[in-house]
C-alpha positions in Angstrom: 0.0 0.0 0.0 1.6 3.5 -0.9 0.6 6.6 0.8 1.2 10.5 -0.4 2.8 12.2 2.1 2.5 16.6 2.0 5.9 17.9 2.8 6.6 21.4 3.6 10.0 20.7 4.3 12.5 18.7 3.4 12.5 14.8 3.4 16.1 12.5 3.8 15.8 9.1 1.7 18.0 6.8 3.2 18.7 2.6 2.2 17.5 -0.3 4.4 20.2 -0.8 7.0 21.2 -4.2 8.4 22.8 -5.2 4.9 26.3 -6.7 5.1 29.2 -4.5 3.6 30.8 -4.5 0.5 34.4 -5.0 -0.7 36.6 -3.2 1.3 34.4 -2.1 4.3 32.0 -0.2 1.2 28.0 0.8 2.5 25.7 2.6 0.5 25.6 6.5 0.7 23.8 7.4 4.2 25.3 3.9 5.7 28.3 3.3 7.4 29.9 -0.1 8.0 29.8 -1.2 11.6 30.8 -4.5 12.7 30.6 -5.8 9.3 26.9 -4.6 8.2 25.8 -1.3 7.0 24.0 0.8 9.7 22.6 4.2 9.6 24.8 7.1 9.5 24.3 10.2 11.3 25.6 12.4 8.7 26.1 12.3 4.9 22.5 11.8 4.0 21.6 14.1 1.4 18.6 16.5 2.1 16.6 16.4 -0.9 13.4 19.5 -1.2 10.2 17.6 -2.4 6.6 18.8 -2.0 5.6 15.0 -1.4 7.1 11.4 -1.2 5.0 8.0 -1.6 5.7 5.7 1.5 5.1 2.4 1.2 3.4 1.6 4.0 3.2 -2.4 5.6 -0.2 -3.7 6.4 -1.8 -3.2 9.4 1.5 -0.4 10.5 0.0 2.7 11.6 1.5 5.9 10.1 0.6 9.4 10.3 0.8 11.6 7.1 0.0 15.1 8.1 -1.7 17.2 10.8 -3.5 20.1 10.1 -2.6 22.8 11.9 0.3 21.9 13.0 0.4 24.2 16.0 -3.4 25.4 17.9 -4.3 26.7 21.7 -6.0 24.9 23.8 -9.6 23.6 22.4 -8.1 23.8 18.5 -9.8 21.1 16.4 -6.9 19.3 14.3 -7.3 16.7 11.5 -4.9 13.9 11.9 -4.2 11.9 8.2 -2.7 8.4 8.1 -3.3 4.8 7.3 -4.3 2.0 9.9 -5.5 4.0 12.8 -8.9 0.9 12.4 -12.7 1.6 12.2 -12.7 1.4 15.8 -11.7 4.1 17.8 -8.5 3.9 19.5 -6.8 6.3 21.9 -4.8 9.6 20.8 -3.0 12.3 23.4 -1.1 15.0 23.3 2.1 14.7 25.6 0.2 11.6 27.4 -3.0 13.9 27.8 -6.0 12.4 26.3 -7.4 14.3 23.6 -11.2 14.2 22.9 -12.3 12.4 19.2 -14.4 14.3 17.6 -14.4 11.4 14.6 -12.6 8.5 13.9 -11.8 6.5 11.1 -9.1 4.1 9.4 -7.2 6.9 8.0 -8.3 10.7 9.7 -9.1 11.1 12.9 -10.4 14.9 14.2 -9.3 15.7 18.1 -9.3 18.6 20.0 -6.1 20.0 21.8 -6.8 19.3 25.2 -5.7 21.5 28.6 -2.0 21.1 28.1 0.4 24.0 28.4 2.3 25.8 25.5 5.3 23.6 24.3 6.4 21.7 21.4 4.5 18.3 22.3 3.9 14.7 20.5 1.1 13.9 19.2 0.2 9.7 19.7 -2.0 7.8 18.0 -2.4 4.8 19.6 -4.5 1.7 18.4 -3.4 -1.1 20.2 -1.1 -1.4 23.2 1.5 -2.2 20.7 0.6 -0.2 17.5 1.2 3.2 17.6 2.1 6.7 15.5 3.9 9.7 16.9 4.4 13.1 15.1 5.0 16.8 16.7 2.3 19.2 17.3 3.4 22.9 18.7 0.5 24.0 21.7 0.5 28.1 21.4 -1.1 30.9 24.0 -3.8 32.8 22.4 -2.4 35.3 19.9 -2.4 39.3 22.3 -1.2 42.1 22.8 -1.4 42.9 27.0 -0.3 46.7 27.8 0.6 48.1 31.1 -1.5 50.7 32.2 -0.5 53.4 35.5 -3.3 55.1 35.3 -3.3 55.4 39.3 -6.6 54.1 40.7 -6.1 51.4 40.3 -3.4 50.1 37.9 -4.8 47.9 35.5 -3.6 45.7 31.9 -5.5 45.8 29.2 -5.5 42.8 26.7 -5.9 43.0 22.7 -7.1 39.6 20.6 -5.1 39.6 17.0 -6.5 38.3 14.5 -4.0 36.7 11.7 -6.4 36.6 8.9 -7.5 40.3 9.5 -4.2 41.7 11.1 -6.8 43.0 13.7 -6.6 43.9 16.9 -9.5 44.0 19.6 -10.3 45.3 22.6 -10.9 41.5 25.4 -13.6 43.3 27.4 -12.7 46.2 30.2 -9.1 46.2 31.3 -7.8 44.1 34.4 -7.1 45.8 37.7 -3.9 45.3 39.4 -5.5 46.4 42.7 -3.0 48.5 43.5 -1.6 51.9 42.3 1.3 53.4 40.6 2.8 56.5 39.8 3.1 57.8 36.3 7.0 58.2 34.5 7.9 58.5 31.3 8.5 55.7 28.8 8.3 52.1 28.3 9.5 51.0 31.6 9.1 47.4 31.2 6.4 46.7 33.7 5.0 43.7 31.9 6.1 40.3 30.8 4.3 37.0 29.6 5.9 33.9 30.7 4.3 31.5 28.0 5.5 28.2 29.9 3.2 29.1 32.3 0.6 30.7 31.0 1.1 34.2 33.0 1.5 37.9 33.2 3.4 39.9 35.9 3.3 43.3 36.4 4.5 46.0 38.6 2.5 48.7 39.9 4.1 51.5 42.5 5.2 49.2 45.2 3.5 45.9 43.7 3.9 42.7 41.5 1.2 41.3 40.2 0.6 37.9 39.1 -2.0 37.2 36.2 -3.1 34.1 35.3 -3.8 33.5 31.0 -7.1 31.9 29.8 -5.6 29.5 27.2 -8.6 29.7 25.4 -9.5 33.5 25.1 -6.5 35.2 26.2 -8.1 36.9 29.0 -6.3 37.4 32.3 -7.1 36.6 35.9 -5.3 38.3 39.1 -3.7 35.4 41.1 -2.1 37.8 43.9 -0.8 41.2 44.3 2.2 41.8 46.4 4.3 44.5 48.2 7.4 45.2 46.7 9.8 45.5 50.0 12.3 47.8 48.2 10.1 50.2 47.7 8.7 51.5 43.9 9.0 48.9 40.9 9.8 49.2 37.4 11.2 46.4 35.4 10.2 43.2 35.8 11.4 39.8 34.7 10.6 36.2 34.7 12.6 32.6 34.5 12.0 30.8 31.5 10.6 28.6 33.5 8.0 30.6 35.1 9.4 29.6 38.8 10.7 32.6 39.7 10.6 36.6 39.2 12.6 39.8 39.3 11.9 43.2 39.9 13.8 46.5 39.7 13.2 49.2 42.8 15.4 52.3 41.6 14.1 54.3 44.5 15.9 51.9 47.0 18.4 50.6 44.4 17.9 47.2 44.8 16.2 43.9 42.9 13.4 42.2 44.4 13.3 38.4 43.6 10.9 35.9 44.4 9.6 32.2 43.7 6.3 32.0 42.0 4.7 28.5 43.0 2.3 26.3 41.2 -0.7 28.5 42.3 1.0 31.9 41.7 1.9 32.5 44.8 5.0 34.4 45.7 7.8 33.9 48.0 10.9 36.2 48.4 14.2 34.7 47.5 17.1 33.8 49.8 18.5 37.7 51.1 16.6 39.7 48.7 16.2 42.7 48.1 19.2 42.7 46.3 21.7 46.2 46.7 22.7 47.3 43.0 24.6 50.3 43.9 22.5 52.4 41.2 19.3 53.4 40.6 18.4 50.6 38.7 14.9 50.3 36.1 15.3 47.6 33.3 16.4 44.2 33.5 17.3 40.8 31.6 18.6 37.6 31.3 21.7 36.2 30.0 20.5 33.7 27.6 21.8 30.4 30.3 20.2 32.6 33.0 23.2 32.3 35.1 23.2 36.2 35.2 21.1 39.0 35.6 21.5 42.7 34.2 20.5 45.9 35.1 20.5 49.4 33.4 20.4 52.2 35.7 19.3 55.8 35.4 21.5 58.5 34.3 24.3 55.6 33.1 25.1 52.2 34.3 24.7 48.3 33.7 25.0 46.3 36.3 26.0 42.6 36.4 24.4 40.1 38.9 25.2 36.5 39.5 22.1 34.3 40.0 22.9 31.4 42.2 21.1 27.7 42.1 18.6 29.0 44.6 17.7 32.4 42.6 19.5 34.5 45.1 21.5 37.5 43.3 25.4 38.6 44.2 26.8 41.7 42.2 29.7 40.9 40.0 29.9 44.8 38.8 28.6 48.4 38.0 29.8 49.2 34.1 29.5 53.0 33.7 28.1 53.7 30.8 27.1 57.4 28.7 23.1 55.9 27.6 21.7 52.8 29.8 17.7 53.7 30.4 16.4 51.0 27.6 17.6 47.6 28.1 17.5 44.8 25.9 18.9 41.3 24.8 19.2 40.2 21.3 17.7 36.9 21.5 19.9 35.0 18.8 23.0 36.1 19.8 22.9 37.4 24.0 24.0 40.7 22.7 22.7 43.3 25.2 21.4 46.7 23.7 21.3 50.1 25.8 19.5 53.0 24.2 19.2 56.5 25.5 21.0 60.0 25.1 21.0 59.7 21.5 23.1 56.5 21.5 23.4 53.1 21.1 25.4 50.5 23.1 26.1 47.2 22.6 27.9 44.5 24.6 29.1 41.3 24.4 28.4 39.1 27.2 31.7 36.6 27.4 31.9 34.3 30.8 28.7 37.2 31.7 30.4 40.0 31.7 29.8 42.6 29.5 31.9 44.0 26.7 31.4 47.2 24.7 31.4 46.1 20.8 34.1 47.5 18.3 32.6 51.3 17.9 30.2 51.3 20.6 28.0 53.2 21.4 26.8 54.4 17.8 24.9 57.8 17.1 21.6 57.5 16.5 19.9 60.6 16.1 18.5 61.7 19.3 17.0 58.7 19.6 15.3 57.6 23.1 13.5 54.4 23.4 13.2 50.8 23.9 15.1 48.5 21.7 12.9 45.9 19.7 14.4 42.8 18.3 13.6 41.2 14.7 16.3 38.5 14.9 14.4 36.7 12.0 16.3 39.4 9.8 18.4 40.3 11.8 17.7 44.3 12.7 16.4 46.6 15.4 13.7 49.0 15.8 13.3 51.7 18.3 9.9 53.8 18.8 10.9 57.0 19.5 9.4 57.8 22.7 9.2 62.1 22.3 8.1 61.8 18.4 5.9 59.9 15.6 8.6 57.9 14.3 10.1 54.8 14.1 13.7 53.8 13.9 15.1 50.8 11.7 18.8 49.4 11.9 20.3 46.1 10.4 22.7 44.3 13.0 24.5 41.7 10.8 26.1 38.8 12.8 28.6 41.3 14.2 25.2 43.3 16.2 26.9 47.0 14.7 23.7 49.1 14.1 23.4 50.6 10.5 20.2 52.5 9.6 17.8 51.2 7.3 18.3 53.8 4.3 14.3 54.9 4.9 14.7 55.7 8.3 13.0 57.0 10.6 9.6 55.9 9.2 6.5 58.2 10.5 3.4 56.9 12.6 0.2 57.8 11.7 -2.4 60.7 13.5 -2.3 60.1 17.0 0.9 58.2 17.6 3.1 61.6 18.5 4.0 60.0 22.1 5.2 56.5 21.6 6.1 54.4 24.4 6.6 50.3 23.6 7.1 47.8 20.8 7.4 44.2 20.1 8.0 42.5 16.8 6.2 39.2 15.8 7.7 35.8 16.3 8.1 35.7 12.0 9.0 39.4 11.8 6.4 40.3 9.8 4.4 42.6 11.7 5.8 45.4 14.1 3.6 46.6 17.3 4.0 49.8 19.0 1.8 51.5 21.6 1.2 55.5 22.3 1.8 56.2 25.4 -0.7 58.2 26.1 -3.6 58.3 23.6 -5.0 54.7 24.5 -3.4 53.9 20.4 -1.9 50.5 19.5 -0.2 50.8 16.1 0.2 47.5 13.6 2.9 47.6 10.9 3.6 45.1 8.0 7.3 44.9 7.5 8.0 44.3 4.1 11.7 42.3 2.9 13.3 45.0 3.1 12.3 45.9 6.8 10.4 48.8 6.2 7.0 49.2 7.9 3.3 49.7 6.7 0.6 50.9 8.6 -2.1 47.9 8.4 -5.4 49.1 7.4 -7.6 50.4 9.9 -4.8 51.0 12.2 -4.2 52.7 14.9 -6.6 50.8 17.1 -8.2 52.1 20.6 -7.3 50.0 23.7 -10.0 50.0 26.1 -7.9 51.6 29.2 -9.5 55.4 29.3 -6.6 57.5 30.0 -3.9 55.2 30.1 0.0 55.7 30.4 1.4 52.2 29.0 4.4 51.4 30.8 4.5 47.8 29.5 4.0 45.8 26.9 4.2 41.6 25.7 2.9 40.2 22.7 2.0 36.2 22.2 2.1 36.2 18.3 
């Protein structure tokens, strides 16, 4: 029995192994002689682009052709093709949770994606305790925007849906109090993060973090627990990978706040925290091994931390630096990225601690505001956070920012304050957020980087009178 198999990708032919070698120790090409018979080799196989292959396919051997979609939240409906799944209905799960069967035959079944968290997962068919087929399935939050809002009384996040068909964005219902208040600055201050693993939001407020739980379904939040911040008023605020613990920057006290986050949300401060960082301290990040943690400070500085098995923080040192009030790292290579003062740093993170790249920091205009990554393509943007206008650099491998020969691109009516951005996981679509005219603004970016307003945008978050300090996107 042959069976068509739909490739997007790329498909490796290899011979049947277990043959015994030629003259001389010889194996077909992708085999290797071992112990006198041709096994499978590791490397050598060439890749060969095809849109589809025929498999012959043994009786009565289960095989799954194709899955459609390929990645879904929670409560997707996915069409599973194959041959020999049997007319009756068998068992199918999704990381060993059970999925529901919507229909079953011989060769499709239709499941939903049951509760499991975002990850890339397996997908099992199985139709007898020894017959069974496996192929990967990517579970994905709900595609938002959540903003930040210090509006005072109290705090609250509002969350957008996206649409991908529409490149839409809508309002999820009335924004989501923090139950506590905050006190207005300038900028994107990085008061917001999603951890995906876990499917939540923390935010800081005045003296707070807050802990949101994320519907996978709709995308809507739910406050776990607010707590005090004992180093006084929070700005920053960043999460694990895993979701088990969280840091928050106090530059009123100079310090870092860390705590655990249990299974239910709730948090516990770390072994000696607050953390002293010498400086008054407002943005932070990860190296990419999260063995350290850094921290820009006000008026110049980055600061190095250690982070210990327990979570606890030690200060390695305080870099002076001319521009450190916008803190990023580059996710493909660890660079970190300062912006302020008109410049642009960038440092090289070797054994953790920072080095300035060849030339830095480089001019850029004026320009204030958050760095945003594209490292699909490899470039930068910055909202400016005093005009209308957008700010495009390529990086290269080496991370040295050159501007995009376009740049600075204009916003359109209403975006004269902006405050954060985030580009999309495929760096097609670039998301920035007024400050303070309740605006969310959706670009295309075209090949050559450049952005496009997308029609209908800007779009009105539902926060009356907001001041975004923070913003995450899940798309």
């Amino acid at each position: 029995m042959a069976v068509s198999i739909a490739l997007a990708g790329c498909y490796s032919p290899r011979p049947a192994p277990g043959a015994p070698c030629g003259p001389d120790g010889i194996c077909p090409s992708g085999l290797v002689c071992s112990q006198g018979t041709c096994e499978l080799s590791l490397i050598d196989a060439p890749e060969v682009p095809i849109d589809a292959v025929d498999v012959d396919v043994l009786p009565n051997t289960l095989v799954i052709t194709a899955i459609s979609p390929a990645q879904g939240i929670v409560g997707t409906v996915v069409t599973i093709a194959g041959a020999n799944f049997g007319d009756t209905e068998g068992g199918i799960e999704l990381d060993g949770t059970p999925m529901a069967v919507n229909s079953w035959t011989d060769s499709m079944i239709v499941a939903t994606v049951p509760d499991v968290y975002p990850r890339d997962a397996q997908l099992t068919v199985v139709r007898d305790a020894s017959t069974m087929g496996v192929a990967p399935f990517t579970v994905i939050l709900p595609p938002a925007v959540y903003l930040s809002n210090d509006i005072g009384s109290p705090d609250t996040v509002s969350v957008m849906t996206f649409d991908p068909a529409t490149t839409r964005l809508t309002p999820l219902g009335p924004p989501v109090s923090k139950n506590a208040t905050g006190v207005q600055a300038g900028g994107c201050l990085q008061t917001l993060t999603v951890n995906e693993r876990t499917r939540r939001v923390f935010s800081t407020a005045d003296d707070s973090i807050v802990v949101f739980d994320i519907d996978p379904r709709t995308g809507g939040l739910t406050r776990v627990v607010t707590t005090g911040i004992p180093s006084g008023r929070s700005f920053g605020v960043q999460s694990n990978a895993a979701g088990t613990r969280v840091y928050v920057a106090s530059p009123n006290q100079q310090g870092i706040s860390g705590f655990e986050v249990s299974a239910a949300g709730a948090l516990t401060s770390l072994p000696g925290s607050p953390y002293n960082a010498n400086a008054t301290v407002n943005a932070l990040v990860f190296s990419t091994d999260e063995t350290f943690l850094y921290a820009s400070a006000q008026g110049g500085g980055l600061v190095t931390f250690a982070v210990a098995a327990n979570g606890s923080l030690s200060r390695v040192n305080n870099l002076g630096t001319t521009n450190t009030i916008n803190l990023r790292r580059r996710p493909d290579t660890g660079q970190l990225f300062l912006v302020g003062e008109g410049l642009i740093s960038v440092f090289t993170t070797p054994s953790g601690t920072p080095q300035p790249l060849t030339g830095s920091p480089f001019d850029a205009k004026l320009l204030s505001g958050v760095p945003v990554f594209d490292p699909t393509h490899d470039r930068l943007y910055v909202p400016r956070d005093d005009s209308g206008e957008v700010f495009a650099f390529d990086l290269g491998a080496l991370g040295a920012p050159m501007e995009l020969g376009a740049s600075p691109y204009s916003f359109g009516p209403g975006m004269a304050d902006n405050s954060c951005g985030a580009v999309s996981r495929d760096g097609t679509l670039l998301v920035v957020t007024g400050e303070t005219n309740e605006l969310v603004d959706l670009f295309q970016l075209d090949a050559t980087g450049a952005p496009s307003e997308v029609d209908d945008s800007p779009f009105q978050q539902s926060a009356p009178n907001s001041h975004v300090s923070g913003m995450a996107i899940t798309f």
